[in-house]
N, C-alpha and C positions, 0 to 999 in steps of 0.2 A: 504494500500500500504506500502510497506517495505521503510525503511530510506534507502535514498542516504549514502552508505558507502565510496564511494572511489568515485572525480571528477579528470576528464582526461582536464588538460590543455590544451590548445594551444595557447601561447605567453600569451597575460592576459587576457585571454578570455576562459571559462569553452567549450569544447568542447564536453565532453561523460562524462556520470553517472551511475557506476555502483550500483544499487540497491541491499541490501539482507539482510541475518538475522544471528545473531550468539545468541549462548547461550554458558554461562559458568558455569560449576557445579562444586558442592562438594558431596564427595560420600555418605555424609549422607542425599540429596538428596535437599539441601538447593539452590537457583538460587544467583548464585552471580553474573550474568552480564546478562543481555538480550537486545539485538535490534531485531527490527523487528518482525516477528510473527514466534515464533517458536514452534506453534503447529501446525503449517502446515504439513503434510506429506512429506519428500522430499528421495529422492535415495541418498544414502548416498557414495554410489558408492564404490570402493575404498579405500575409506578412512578408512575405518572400515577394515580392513584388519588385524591389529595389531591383532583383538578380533576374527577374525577369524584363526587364529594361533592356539589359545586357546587348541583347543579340540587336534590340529595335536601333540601338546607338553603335551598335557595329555592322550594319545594315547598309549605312551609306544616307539613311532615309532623311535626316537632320541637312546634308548639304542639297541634295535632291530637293527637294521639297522648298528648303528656304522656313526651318524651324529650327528652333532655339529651344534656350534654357528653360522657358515655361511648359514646350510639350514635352521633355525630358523628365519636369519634374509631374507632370500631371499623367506622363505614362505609368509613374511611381506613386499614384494619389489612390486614396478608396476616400474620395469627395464628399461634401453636402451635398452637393447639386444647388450650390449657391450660383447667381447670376455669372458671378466672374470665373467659375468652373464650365460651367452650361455655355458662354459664349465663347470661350476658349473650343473648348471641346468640335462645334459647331463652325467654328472657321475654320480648325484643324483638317478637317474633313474634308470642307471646299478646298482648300489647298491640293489637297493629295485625290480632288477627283470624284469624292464619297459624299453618301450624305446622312441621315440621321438614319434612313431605313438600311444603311449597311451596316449598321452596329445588330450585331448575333444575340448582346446583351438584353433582357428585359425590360419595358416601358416602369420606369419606377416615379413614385414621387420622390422628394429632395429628401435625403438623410435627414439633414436639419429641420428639425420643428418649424423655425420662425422663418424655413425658405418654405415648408410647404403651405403654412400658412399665408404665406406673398405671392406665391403662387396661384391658391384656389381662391383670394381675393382678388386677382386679375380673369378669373375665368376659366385659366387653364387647367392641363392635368398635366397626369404623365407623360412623361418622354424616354426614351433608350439614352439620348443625351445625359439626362437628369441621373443616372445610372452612377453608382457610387466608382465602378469600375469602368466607366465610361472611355476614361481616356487610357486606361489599359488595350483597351478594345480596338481602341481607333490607333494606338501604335501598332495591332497585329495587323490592323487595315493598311499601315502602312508599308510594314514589311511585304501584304503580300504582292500588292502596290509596287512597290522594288526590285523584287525577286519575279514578278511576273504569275506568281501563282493565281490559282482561285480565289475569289473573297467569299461565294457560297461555302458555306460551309464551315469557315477558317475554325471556328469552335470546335473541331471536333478530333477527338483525340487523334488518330491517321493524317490529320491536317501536315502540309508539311511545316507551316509557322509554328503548330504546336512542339514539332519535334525539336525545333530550333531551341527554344527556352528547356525543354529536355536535354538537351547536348550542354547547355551552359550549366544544370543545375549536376550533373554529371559530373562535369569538370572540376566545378568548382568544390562538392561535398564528397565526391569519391565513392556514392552510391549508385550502382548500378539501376538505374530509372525505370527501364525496360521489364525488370523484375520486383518494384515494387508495388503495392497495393494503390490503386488509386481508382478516384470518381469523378461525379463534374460536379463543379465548385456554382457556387450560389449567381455567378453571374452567365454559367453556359460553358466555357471552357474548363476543360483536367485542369485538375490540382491530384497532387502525387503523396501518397503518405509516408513519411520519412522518421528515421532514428533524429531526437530532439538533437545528440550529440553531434547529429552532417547536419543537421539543419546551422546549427552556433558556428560548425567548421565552414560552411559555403562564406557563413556571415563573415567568419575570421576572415578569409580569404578576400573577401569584399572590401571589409574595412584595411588592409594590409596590401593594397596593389600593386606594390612591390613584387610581389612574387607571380605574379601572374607575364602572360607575354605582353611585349609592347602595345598591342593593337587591345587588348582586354587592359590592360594598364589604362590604357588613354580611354577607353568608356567607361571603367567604374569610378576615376579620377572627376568625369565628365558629370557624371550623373549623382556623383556627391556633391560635388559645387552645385546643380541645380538644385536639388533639393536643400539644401543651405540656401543658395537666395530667396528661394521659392517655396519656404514650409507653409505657404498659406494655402497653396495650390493642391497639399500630400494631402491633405486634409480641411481644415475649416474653420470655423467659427466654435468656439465651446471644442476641440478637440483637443485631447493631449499631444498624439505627434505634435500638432503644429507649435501650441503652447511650451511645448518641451523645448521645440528645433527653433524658435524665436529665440530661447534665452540660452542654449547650449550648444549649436551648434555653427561650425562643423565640427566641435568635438565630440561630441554625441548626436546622433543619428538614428531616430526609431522610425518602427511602423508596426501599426496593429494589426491585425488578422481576425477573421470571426470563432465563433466557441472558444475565448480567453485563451490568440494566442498574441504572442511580442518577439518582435524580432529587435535588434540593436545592435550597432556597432561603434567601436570607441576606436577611431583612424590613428592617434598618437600611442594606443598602445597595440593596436594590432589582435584585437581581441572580437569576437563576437558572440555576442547573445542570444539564447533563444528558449521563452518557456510557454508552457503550454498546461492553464487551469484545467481539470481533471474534470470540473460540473460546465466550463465551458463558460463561466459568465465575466465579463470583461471588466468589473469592480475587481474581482479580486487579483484580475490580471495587471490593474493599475499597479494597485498597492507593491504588488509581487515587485514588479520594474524597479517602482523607485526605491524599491527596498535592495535588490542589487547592483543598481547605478550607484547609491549611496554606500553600498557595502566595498563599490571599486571605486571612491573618490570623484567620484563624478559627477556629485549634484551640490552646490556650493550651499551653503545656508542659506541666502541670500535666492537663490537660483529652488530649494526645498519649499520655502515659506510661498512662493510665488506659484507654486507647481501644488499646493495643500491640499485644493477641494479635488485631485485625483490621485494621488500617493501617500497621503493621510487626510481622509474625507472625516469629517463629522457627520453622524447620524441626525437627521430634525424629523421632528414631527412635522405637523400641516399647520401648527401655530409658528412656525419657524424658531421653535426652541431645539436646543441642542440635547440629544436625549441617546449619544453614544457616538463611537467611534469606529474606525477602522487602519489595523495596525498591523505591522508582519510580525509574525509569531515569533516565542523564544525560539523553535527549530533555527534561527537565524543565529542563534549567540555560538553554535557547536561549529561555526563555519571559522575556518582557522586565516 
């Protein structure tokens, strides 16, 4: 059974336990942090998105095209579906040819609460645009765009664009892709279920791109600085990524995943992150993070206090009184 990571207060009294596992690497493939069991298989969801950038920036699509560091970093977003996600996304497309009915993605409304409510006060509804992985979608449009292939279809696992972020995540984690368990992810395209420990090594490697060849050097070099100037783009309004990559990065670098996962990389030390909540809910996967950012020197006080209401939330009731907390367990004090 996985360590209790993170206990949910209620007045002095332990009320909920979020259970799970993280691992922390270095790109030379050294375990510098583990709880839990993280040679479990898990969906990484998500999270892994940065590494699936990879192939769309070494594609050639960026000079072709005549796009930059915002679709670089919105290739790497799970969005609101705020305006300035939605019309990025949307010109992206006319660029490269496309248009809102070639996204494979699902018609959603906006992540964010206060976009869908600006939204359905304008009349509108749903779009595949609006789509939190929207601009994931529309770099696969672009690659296929590039490379000449099919757009029908590109979702689908036999896709050859699929195979492409398969060959990188191969490389990069040292797991053979072909032989792991995998399904299709919430937005239409495979997701791969992997050991949490290749999941932290891809990161290591990510964050550490040194050791990779010159041509993978210069895209994950590329697609860190995007997302550095652009954490508004990875995510949103009210989001941790963005909140985190505003006041920490480029030396810290996150992205979230669904069913409580987190990925992370720390570039000056060559390290990366990766855990994954056991019930799958993304509170406890806050806490989890900043409980090991903070355990490897990475979240300044300063940088902690600004970051509260999701790496130490307070419980309220509906009168907006404070009536518990949320904290990382003692399992944290046995870590050396």
């Amino acid at each position: 059974m996985n360590p209790v990571l993170v206990n949910v207060w209620r007045g002095s009294a332990i009320e909920s336990r979020h259970r799970g596992a993280i691992a922390v690497m270095r790109s030379d493939g050294t375990l510098q942090l583990q709880m839990g069991d993280i040679q479990q298989p898990v969906f990484p969801r998500s999270s892994i998105k940065f590494l699936q950038a990879i192939p769309f920036v070494e594609s050639g699509s960026l000079v072709h095209y005549g796009l930059g560091d915002k679709q670089v970093a919105l290739a790497c977003a799970s969005h609101n579906g705020e305006p300035v996600h939605v019309e990025l996304v949307d010109s992206w497309l006319k660029k490269i040819g496309c248009d809102e009915g070639s996204l494979e993605c699902g018609a959603t409304l906006p992540m964010h609460q206060g976009a869908q409510f600006d939204l359905m006060a304008e009349g509108a509804g749903p779009t595949r645009s609006h789509h939190n992985c929207s601009g994931k979608h529309t770099a696969l449009l672009s690659m296929c765009q590039q490379y000449g292939d099919p757009t029908k279809d590109y979702r689908l696992y036999s896709h050859p664009v699929q195979q492409r972020w398969f060959d990188v995540i191969e490389s990069m984690s040292g797991a053979r892709v072909q032989q792991l368990p995998w399904g299709y992810d919430g937005c239409g395209i495979p997701c791969i279920a992997m050991p949490l420990q290749r999941v932290a090594l891809a990161m290591a490697r990510f964050s550490d791109a040194n050791v990779s060849s010159t041509e993978r050097r210069d895209a994950i070099m590329r697609i860190q600085s995007a997302i550095s100037k652009h954490p508004y783009l990875v995510a949103g309004k009210d989001r941790l990524c963005t909140d985190l990559m505003e006041l920490l990065a480029p030396d810290v670098l996150v992205k979230v995943g669904a069913e409580g996962c987190y990925t992370a990389c720390v570039p000056a030390m060559g390290l990366g992150i990766a855990l994954k909540m056991d019930d799958g809910h993304d509170r406890g996967a806050r806490v989890a993070l900043g409980a090991v950012l903070k355990h490897l020197g990475q979240v300044p006080d300063k940088a902690a206090l600004a970051l509260q209401e999701y790496i130490a939330p307070a419980l309220t009731n509906s009168r907006g009184e404070k009536v518990g907390h949320m904290e990382a367990s003692s399992d944290w004090s046995s870590i050396s």
